[in-house]
Each structure stands twice: as C-alpha cells, then as structure tokens.
C-alpha positions in Angstrom: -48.3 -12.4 -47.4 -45.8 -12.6 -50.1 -44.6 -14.6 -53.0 -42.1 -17.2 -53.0 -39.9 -17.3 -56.2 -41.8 -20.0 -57.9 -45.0 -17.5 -57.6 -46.7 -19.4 -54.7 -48.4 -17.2 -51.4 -46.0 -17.5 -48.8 -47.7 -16.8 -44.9 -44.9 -15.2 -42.4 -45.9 -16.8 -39.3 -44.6 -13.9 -37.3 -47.2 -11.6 -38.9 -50.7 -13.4 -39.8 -54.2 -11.9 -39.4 -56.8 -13.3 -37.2 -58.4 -14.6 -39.8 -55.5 -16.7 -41.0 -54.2 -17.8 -37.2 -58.1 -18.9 -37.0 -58.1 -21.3 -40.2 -54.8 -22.5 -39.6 -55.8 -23.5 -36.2 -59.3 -24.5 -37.3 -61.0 -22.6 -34.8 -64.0 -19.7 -35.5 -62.4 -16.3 -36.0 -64.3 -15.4 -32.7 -62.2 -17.7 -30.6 -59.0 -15.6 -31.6 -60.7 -12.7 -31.1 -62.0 -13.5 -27.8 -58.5 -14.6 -27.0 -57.3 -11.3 -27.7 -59.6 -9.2 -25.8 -58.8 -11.7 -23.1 -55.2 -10.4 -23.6 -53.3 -12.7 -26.6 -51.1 -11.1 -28.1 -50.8 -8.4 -31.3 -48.2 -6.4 -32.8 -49.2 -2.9 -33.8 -50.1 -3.7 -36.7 -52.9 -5.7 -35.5 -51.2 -8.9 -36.8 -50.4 -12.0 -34.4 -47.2 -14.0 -34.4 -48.0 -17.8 -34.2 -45.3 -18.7 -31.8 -46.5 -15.9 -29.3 -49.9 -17.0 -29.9 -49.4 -20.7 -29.1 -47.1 -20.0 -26.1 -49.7 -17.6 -24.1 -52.5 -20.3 -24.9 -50.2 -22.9 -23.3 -49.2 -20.2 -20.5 -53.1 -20.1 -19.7 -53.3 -23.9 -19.9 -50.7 -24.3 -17.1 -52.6 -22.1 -15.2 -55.8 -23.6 -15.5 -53.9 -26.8 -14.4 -52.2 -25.0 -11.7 -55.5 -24.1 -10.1 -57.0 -27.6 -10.1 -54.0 -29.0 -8.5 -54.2 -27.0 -5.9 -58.1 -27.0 -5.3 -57.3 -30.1 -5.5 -54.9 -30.4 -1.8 
C-alpha cells in the first residue's frame, strides 16, 4: 500500500494480499485461499492482482456452465 499525496492509504489493485482481495470481495480469507490452491493466481510475491483474480473466477464459471449445458444434450 502506499500514500496518496493528501496522506490517504492507496491499495494497487495489481498487488493486494489475500487478506485485502478477501474484504474487498467480502468473502472469508479461506475462500481466496482455497481458490489459490485450486490454482488462482499469485505473483511471486505472494500478492494477487484483482483483474487476474476476477477473470480466472469467471473463466471457472464458464466452465461450470459449459458442463451443464452439455450434460444437459
């Protein structure tokens, strides 16, 4: 985190802690970290980039939809 120039904590959404993707999302800081064992994303550093993040959870949504449409035929 760093400071803007009026002296307020400024996030980078490219490089938060799972603890800060988890309460911006609202979601228990196990979720993320279940996610990421499940293969979400992480620089590194051990930070996660927001963007990434919410792509691969729609990338895994699609899937999931993918695969009822076709049990579906």
């Amino acid at each position: 985190m760093s400071e803007s120039p009026q002296g307020q904590q400024v996030m980078n959404p490219a490089a938060l802690t799972v603890a800060d993707v988890a309460r911006i999302l609202g979601v228990p800081v196990e979720a993320v970290e279940r996610d990421i064992a499940e293969g979400a994303p992480r620089a590194a550093d051990g930070t996660m980039n927001l963007v990434h993040y919410a792509a691969w959870l729609l990338a895994g949504l699609a899937e999931g939809q993918q695969a009822e449409a076709a049990d579906g035929d």
